[in-house]
TORKOL-4160 file (C-alpha; in steps of 0.2 Angstrom, whole numbers, padded with zeros to 4 digits, m for minus):
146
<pt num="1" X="0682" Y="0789" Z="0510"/>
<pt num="2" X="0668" Y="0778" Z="0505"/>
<pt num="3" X="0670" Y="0785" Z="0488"/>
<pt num="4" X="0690" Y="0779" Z="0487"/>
<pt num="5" X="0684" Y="0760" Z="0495"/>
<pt num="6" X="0671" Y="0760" Z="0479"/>
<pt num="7" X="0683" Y="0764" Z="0467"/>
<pt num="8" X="0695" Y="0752" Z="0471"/>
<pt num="9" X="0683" Y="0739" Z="0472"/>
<pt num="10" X="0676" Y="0742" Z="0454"/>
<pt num="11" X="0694" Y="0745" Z="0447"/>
<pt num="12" X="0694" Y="0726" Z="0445"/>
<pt num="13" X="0710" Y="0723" Z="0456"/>
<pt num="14" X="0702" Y="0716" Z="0470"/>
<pt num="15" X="0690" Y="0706" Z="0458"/>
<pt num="16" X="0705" Y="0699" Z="0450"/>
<pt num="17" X="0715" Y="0695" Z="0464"/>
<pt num="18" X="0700" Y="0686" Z="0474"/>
<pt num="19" X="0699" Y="0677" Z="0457"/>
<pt num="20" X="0718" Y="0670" Z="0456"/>
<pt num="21" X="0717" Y="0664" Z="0475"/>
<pt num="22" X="0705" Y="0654" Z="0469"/>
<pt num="23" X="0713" Y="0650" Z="0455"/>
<pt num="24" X="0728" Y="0646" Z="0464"/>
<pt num="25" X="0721" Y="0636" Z="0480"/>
<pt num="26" X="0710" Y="0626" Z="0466"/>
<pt num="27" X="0726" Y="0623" Z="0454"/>
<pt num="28" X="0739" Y="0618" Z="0470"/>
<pt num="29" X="0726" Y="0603" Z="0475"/>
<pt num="30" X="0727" Y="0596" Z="0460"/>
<pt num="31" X="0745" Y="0596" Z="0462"/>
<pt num="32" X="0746" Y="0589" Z="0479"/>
<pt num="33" X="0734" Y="0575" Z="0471"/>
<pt num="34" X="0746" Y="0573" Z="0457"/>
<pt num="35" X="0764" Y="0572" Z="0469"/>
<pt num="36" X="0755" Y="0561" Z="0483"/>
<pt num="37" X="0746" Y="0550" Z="0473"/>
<pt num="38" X="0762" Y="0550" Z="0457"/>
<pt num="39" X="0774" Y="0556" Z="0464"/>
<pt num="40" X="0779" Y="0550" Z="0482"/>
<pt num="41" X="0774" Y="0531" Z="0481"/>
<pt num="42" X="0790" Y="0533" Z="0466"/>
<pt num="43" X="0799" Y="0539" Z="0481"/>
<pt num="44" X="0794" Y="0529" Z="0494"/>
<pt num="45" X="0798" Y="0514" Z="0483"/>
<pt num="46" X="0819" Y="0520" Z="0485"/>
<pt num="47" X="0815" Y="0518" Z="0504"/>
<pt num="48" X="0816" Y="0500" Z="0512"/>
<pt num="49" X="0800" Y="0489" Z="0516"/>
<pt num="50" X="0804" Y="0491" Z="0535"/>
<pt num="51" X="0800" Y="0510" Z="0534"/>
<pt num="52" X="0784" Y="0520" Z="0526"/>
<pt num="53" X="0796" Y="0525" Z="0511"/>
<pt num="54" X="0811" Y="0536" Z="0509"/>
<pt num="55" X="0815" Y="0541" Z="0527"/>
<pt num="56" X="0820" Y="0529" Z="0545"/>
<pt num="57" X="0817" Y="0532" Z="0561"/>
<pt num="58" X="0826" Y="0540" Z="0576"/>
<pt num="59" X="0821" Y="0529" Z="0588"/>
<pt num="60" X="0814" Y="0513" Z="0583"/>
<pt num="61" X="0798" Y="0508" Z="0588"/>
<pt num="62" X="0792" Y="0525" Z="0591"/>
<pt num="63" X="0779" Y="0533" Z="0579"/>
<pt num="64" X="0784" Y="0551" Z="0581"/>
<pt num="65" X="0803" Y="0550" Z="0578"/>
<pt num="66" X="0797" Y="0544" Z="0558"/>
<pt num="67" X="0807" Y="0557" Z="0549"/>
<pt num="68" X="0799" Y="0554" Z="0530"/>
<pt num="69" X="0810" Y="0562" Z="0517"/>
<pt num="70" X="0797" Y="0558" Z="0504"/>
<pt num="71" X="0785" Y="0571" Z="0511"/>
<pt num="72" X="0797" Y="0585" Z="0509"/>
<pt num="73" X="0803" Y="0579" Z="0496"/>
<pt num="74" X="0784" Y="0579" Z="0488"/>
<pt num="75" X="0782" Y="0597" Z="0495"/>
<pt num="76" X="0798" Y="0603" Z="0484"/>
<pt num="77" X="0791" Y="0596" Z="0470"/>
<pt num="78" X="0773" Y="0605" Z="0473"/>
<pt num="79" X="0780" Y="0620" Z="0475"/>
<pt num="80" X="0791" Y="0619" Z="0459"/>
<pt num="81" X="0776" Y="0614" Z="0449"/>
<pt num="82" X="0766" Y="0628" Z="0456"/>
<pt num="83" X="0779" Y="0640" Z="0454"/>
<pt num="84" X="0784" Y="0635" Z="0435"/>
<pt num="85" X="0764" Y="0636" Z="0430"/>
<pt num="86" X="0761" Y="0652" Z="0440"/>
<pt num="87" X="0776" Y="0660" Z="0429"/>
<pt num="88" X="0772" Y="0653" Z="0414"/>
<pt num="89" X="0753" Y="0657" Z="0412"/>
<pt num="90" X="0755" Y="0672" Z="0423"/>
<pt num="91" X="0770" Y="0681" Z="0425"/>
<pt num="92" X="0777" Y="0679" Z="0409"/>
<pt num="93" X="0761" Y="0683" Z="0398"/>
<pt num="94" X="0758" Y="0697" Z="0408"/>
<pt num="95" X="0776" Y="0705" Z="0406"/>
<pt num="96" X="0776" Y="0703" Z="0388"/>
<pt num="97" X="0759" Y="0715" Z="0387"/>
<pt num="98" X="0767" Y="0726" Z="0397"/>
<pt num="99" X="0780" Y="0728" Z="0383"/>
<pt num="100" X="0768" Y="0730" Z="0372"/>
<pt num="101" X="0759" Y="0742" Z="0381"/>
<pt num="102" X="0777" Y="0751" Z="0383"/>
<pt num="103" X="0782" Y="0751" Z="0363"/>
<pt num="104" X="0764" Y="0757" Z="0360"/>
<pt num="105" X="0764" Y="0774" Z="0371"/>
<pt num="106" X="0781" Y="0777" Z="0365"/>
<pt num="107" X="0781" Y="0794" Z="0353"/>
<pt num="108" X="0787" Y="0790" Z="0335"/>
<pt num="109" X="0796" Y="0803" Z="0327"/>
<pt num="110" X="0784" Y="0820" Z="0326"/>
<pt num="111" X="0778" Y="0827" Z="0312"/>
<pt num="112" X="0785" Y="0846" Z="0310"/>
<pt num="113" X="0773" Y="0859" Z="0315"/>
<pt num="114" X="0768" Y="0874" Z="0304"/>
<pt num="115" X="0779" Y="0888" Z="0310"/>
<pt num="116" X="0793" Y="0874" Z="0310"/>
<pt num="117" X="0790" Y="0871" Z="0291"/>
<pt num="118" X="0788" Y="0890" Z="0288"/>
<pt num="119" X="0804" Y="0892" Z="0297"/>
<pt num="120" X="0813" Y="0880" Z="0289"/>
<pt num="121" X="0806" Y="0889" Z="0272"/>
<pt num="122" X="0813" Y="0905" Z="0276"/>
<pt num="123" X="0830" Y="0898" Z="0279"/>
<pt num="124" X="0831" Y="0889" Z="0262"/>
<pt num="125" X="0826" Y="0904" Z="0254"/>
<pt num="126" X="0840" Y="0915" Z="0262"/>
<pt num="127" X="0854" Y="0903" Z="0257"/>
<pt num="128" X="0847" Y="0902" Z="0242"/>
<pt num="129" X="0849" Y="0923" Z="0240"/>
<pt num="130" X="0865" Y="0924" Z="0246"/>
<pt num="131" X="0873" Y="0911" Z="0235"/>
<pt num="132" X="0868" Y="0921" Z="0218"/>
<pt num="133" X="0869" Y="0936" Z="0213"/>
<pt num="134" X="0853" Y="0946" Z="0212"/>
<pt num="135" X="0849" Y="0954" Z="0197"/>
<pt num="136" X="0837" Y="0968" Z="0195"/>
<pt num="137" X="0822" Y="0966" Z="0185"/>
<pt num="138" X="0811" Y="0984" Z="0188"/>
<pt num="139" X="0813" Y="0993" Z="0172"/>
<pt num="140" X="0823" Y="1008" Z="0173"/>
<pt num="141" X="0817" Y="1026" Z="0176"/>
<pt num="142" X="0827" Y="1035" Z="0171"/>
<pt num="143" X="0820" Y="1039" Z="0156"/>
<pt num="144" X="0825" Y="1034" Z="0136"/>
<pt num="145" X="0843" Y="1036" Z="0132"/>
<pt num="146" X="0848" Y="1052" Z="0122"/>
């Protein structure tokens, strides 16, 4: 049981995977930078000056009715980004190995074997017997001619 939790452990999977988390955790905050800082002050300038940017409240005066449209906004955009890079660096580069990979193990045409040759030999040469005649060439015993 040990032996199997080893294995995968060293196939590098898990290796890989902990690696793109990272990756991907380290990647979306630099878009979340990019969209909040960028992105949604752009939006927030459609909004009027009364509100925090592109949204209004339900009731006025109250804090927590503040429905921002900006922020989901932001969040589409993040996840498009995100989504976009991870297909393009990843998805897409890896698909096209696997293609590769494919065209590689695919079996070409095969060279004929031995017996295949020799067969093939065998029936040339009994064609070839049947289409002319066969003319005898041992020398005849019967004897001189009187």
């Amino acid at each position: 049981m040990l032996k199997g939790f080893k294995d995968f452990l060293m196939r590098g999977n898990v290796v890989d995977l902990a690696v793109a988390v990272v990756i991907g955790t380290a990647f979306t905050a630099i878009v979340t930078a990019f969209t909040t800082s960028l992105i949604k002050p752009l939006i927030a300038s459609l909004g009027s000056t009364e509100t925090k940017g592109l949204g209004f409240y339900i009731r006025s005066g109250k804090e927590d009715t503040y429905l921002d449209f900006s922020n989901v906004i932001n969040a589409a955009i993040n996840f498009v980004i995100v989504a976009a890079v991870v297909y393009f660096v990843l998805v897409l580069p890896i698909q096209k190995i696997q293609e590769r990979r494919k065209r590689g193990e695919e079996a070409g045409p095969s060279e004929p074997t031995n017996v295949e040759l020799l067969i093939e030999i065998r029936d040339l040469l009994a064609a070839q017997q049947q289409t002319t005649p066969v003319q005898n060439t041992a020398p005849d015993r019967r004897g001189p001619a009187i």
